[in-house]
Every structure is written in C-alpha cells, then in structure tokens.
C-alpha positions in Angstrom: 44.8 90.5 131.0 41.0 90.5 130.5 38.1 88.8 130.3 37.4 87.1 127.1 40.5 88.7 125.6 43.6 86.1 124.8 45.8 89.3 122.7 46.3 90.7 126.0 49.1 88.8 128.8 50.6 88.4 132.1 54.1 87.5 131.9 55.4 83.9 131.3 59.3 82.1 131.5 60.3 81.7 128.2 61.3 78.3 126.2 64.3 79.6 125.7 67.2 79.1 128.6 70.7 79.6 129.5 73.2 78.4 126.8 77.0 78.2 127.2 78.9 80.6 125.2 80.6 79.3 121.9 83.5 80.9 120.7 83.1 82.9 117.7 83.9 81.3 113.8 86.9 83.3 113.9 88.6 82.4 116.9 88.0 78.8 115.8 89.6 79.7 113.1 92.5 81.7 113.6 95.2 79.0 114.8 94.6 77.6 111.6 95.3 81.1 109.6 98.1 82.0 112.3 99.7 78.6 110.8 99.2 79.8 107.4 100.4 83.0 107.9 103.9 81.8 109.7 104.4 79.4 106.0 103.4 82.2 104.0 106.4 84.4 105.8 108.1 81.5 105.9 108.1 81.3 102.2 108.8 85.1 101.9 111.6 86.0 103.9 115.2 85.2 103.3 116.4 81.6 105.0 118.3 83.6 108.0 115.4 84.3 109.6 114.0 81.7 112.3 110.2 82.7 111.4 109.5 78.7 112.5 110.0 80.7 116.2 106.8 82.3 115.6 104.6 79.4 115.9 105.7 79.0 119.6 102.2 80.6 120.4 100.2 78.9 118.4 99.4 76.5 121.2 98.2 79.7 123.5 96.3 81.0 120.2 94.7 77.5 120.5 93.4 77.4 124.2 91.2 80.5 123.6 89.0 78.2 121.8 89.7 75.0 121.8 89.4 72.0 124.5 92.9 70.4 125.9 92.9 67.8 123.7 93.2 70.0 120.6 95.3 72.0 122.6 97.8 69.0 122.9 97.3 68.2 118.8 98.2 72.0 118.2 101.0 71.6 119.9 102.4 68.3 118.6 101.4 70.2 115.3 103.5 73.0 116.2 106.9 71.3 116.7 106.3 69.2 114.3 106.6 72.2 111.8 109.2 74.0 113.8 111.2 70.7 113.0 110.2 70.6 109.2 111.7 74.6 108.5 114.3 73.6 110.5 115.4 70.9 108.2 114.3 72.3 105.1 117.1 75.1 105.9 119.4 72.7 107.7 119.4 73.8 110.7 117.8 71.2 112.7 120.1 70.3 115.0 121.0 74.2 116.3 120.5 74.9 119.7 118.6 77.9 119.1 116.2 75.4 117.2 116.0 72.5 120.3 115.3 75.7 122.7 112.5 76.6 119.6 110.6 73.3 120.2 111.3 73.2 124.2 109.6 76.4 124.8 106.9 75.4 122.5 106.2 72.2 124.5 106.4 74.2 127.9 103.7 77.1 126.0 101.6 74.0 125.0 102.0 72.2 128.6 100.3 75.7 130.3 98.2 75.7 127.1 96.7 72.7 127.7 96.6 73.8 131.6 94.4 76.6 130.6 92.2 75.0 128.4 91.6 72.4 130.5 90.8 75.4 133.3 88.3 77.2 131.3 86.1 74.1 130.3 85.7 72.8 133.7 85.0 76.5 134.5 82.7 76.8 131.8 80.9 73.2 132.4 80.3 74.8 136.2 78.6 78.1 134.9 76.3 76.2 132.8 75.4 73.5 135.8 74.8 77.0 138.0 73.0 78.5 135.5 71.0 75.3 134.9 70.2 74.7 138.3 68.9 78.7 138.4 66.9 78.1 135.4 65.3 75.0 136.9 64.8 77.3 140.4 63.4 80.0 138.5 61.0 77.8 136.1 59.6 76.5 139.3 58.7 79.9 140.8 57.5 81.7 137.7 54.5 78.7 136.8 53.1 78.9 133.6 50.3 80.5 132.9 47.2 78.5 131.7 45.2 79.8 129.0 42.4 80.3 130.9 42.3 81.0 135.1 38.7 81.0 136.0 36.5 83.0 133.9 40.2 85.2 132.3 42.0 83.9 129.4 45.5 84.9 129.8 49.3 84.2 127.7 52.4 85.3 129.1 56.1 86.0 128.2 59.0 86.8 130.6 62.2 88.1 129.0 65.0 88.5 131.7 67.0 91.3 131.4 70.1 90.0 130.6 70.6 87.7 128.1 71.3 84.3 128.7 70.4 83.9 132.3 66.7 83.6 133.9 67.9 84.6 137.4 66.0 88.0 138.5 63.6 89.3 140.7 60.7 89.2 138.5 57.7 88.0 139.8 54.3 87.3 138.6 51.4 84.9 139.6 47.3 84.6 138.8 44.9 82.1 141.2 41.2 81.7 141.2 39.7 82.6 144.4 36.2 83.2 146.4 36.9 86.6 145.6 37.6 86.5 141.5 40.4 86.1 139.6 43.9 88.0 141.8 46.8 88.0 140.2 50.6 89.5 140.8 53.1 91.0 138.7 56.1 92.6 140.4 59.8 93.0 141.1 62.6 92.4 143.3 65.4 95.1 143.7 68.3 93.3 143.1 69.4 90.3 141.7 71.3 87.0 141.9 70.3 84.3 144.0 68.7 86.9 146.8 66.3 88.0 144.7 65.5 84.7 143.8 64.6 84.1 147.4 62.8 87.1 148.0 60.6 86.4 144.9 60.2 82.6 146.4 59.0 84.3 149.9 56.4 87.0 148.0 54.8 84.2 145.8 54.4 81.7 148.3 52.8 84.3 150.5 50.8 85.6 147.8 49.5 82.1 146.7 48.3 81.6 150.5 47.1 84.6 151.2 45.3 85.4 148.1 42.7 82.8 149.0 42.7 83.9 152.4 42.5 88.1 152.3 39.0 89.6 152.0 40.5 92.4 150.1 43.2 93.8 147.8 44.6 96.2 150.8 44.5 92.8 153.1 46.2 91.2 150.5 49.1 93.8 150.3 49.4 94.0 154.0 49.7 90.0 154.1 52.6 90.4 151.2 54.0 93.7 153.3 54.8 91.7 156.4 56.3 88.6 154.8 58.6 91.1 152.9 59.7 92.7 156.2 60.5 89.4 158.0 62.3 88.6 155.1 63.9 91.5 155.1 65.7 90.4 158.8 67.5 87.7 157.5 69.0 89.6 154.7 71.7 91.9 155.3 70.7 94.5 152.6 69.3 97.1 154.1 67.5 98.8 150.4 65.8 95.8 150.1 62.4 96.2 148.6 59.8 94.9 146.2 57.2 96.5 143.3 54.5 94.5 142.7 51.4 95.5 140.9 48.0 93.6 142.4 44.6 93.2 140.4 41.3 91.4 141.2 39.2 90.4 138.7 35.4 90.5 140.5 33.5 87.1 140.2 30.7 87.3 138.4 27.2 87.0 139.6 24.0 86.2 138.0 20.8 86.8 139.2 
C-alpha cells in the first residue's frame, strides 16, 4: 500500500462466497448406469438367476445424490422392474420375488429418510455459512480506492475453500495523524475468532483516531485483546497484527 501507487493492496473479502456442495456428474449419474448394468446381466446370465434382486439398492445408490422425491421415483422405478424380470421369466408370483419388492420398498422408505436428512442438513450449513459470510462481510469493509491521500485495492482469500469464517483482519482510516491502517490475524478459528477480530477492529477504528502514536495505538489494541481474553476460555489465545502509519503531509 502506498502513496500514489494502485498495483500495490491491503487485503479485501472476495465476491466470491460460500456455495453448497453439488454432487459430482458421476454420482448423479450412477443409479442410472447401476440400472443399466443390472439389464445388461440380466440379459447375460442364465434365467435361474434372481439378478432383478440386485436392484434392491438402487434406492440407497439414489439418496447419495438425489432429493427424497427422486428418491421415492427410484424406488417406484425399482420395483417396477423387479416386477417386469419377474414376469418375463414367470416367476412373479414367488415368494422369494414379493420378499424382492418388500425389502426394496423398506431400502427406499430409509432411502427417502436419508435423503430427506441430508438436504435439510445441507440447507442448514449453507444458512450458517451464509449468516458467517454476512458476519464476516460486515467486519472486513471494503476498501475504497483511495483513503486520504493512499490509493489502495485489496483481496482476502480464506484459507479454506468455501467458507469466509477466519481470524483475518485488516482495516485503513484517515486520521489527524495520516493514513493507519491494520492487517492481522486471529489464532484460531470458527466463530471465536470471529469475535475476537470484531473486538480488535472496533478497538482499532476508535482508538486509531484517538492514540498519538503507533506504540499508543498497540497498547490501546493490547488491552482490548486481554479483556477479551477473560471471557474466552482458551487460554493460547492471541493475535498478529501488523500496524502502519502513513505521515500526513505538510506543505509549507
């Protein structure tokens, strides 16, 4: 970050957020080649063999990537093959067959159970995650172009992909004193470092008006750490933060 020097940058929240995950192409697509390879054997082997039995999982096969109404279809889908080999070789009416079709409704019932399960879990993660993001947005403000007499950019890049939530911290205000700005970080992470980065910025954008000096200015941010440091049991808890003052010019 400089003077009359827009290459050089602070450290900004990126456009780009939390996303939910999608289930890979072939996941998606594997019920439907599981179905195709239970015809194909189907086809192959000699009529004695109950290879219909196979597609009993399908409906678990299924809930890995699909929603519990597909879940339901694959199921319905599944007997209603299980029914087609079995009267295509005439055995239909078998018990063995009947048991076939019962298990496959009971697979598709807990199928469905799961699916059903991991979406709502999944819809939760992404409201959390959104919710952090929004949290995390508001603490780390964007950087304008210009902050007094520096022109600054800035990128932030959290270290895990897909989630904002850290202990990264940065900041730049205009002051009697020049441009001061922050950039730092929080051991940890999760939503206590999210509240220790919410306690250092708020004391830095007080105090950095207030302090007559960079040393002031640390000692302001030292003690807010350590009363924050009381209310949270982690007794390793400690910040990095790099502090620079840009001297106001003077002309005379």
């Amino acid at each position: 970050m400089s003077r009359n020097r827009p290459d050089e940058s602070l450290a900004l929240a990126p456009e780009d957020g939390f996303r939910p995950a999608v289930p890979p192409a072939w996941m998606r697509w594997l019920p439907f080649v599981y179905v195709a390879f239970v015809l194909v054997l189907e086809a192959s082997l000699r009529k004695e063999w109950a290879v219909s039995f196979f597609l009993i999982a399908l409906p678990a096969i299924a809930a890995y990537a699909y929603g519990p109404v597909a879940v339901a279809a694959f199921t319905v889908l599944a007997i209603v093959l299980e029914g087609t080999l079995a009267a295509t070789a005439h055995h239909l009416g078998e018990n063995h067959h009947v048991t076939a079709d019962i298990a496959t409704a009971l697979v598709g019932i807990l199928a469905t159970a799961l699916a059903t399960h991991r979406t709502r879990q999944e819809r939760s993660l992404v409201h959390a995650n959104s919710v952090a993001e929004a949290l995390m947005r508001a603490l780390l403000r964007p950087v304008p172009h210009q902050v007094g007499r520096v022109l600054a950019a800035s990128l932030y890049r959290p270290s895990e992909a897909g989630t904002m939530v850290g202990g990264d911290l940065f900041d730049i205000r205009v002051t009697h004193a020049g441009e001061r700005a922050i950039i730092g970080d929080v051991r940890g992470k999760g939503l206590q470092a999210v509240r220790t980065v919410a306690a250092i910025l708020g004391s830095f954008r007080e105090a950095a008006y207030e302090a007559e000096d960079l040393p002031a200015l640390a000692a302001r941010l030292e003690r807010r750490l350590t009363r924050e440091a009381e209310d949270i049991p982690d007794e390793e808890l400690f910040a990095t933060a790099l502090l620079i003052e840009f001297d106001s010019w003077r002309t005379g």
